[in-house]
C-alpha positions as CSV (number, residue, x, y, z in Angstrom):
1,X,125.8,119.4,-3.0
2,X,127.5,116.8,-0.4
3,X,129.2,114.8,-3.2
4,X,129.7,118.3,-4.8
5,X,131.4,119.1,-1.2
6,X,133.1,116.3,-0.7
7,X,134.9,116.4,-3.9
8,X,136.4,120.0,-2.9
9,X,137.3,118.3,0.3
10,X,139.5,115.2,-1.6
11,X,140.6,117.9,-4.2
12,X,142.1,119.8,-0.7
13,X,143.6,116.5,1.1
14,X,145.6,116.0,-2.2
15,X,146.5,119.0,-3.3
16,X,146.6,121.4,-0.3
17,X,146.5,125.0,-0.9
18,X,147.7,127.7,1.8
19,X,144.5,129.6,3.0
20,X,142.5,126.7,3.2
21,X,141.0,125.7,6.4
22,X,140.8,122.2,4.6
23,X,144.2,121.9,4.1
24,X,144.6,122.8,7.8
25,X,142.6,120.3,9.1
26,X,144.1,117.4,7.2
27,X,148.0,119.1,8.2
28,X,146.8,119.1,11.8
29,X,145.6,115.3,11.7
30,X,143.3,113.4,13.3
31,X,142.7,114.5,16.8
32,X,142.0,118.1,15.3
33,X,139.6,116.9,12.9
34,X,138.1,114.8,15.8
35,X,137.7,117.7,18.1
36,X,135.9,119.9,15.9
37,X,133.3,117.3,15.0
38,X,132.6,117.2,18.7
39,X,132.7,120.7,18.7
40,X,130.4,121.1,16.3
41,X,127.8,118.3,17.2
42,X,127.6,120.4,20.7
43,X,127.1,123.4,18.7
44,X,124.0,121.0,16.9
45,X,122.7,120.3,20.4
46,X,122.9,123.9,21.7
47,X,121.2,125.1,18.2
48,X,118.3,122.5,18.7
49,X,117.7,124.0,22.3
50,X,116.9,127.4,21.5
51,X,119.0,129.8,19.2
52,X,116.5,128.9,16.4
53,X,116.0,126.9,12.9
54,X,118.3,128.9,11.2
55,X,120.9,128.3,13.5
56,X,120.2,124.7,13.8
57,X,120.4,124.2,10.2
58,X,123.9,126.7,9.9
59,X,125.2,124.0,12.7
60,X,124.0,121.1,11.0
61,X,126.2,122.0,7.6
62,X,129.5,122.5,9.7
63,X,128.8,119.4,11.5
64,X,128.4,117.8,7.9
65,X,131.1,119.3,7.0
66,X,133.7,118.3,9.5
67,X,132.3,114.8,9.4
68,X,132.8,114.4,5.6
69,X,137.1,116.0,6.0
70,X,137.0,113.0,8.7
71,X,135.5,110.6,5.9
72,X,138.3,111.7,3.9
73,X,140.9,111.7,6.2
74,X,140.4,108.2,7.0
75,X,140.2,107.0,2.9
76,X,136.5,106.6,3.7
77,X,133.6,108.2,0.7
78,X,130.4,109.7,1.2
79,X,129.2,106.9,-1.0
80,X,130.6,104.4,2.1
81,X,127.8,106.0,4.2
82,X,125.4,105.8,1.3
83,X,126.0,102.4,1.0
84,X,125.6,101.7,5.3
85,X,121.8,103.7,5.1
86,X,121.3,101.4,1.8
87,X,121.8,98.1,3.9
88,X,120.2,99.7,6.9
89,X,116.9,100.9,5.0
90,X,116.9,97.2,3.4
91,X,116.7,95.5,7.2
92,X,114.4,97.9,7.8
93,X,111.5,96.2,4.8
């Protein structure tokens, strides 16, 4: 589902289509993007402290989500970070 995901979220940096919050972010740049990732990896924390599992896990997916339009926005894959938890879980042998 992330590559699945992430593919909408290229598809939305290249060919932007009015409506989409995608295409917003991207149009509104970096520092936007930047803030809602830190807006959302608060939201994570707040989640984890007591509104519940199934709030945790809704917060988890937009954190995921903003952090993969950040990927994107920077020229950066999913498949970078793949590779990163490949080398880490290597050292880690």
């Amino acid at each position: 589902m992330l590559h699945e995901l992430f593919s909408v979220i290229e598809d939305r940096k290249a060919n932007p289509k009015e409506g989409s919050y995608t295409a917003h972010l991207f149009a509104a740049g970096e520092d936007e993007i930047l803030k809602k990732v830190g807006e959302e990896a608060m939201e994570v924390i707040l989640a984890a402290k007591g509104q519940g599992d199934a709030r945790l896990v809704e917060e988890i997916a937009d954190l995921c989500y903003h952090t993969l339009v950040l990927l994107a926005s920077r020229g950066l894959s999913l498949g970078d970070v793949e590779d990163e938890l490949r080398r880490r879980h290597a050292r880690a042998r």
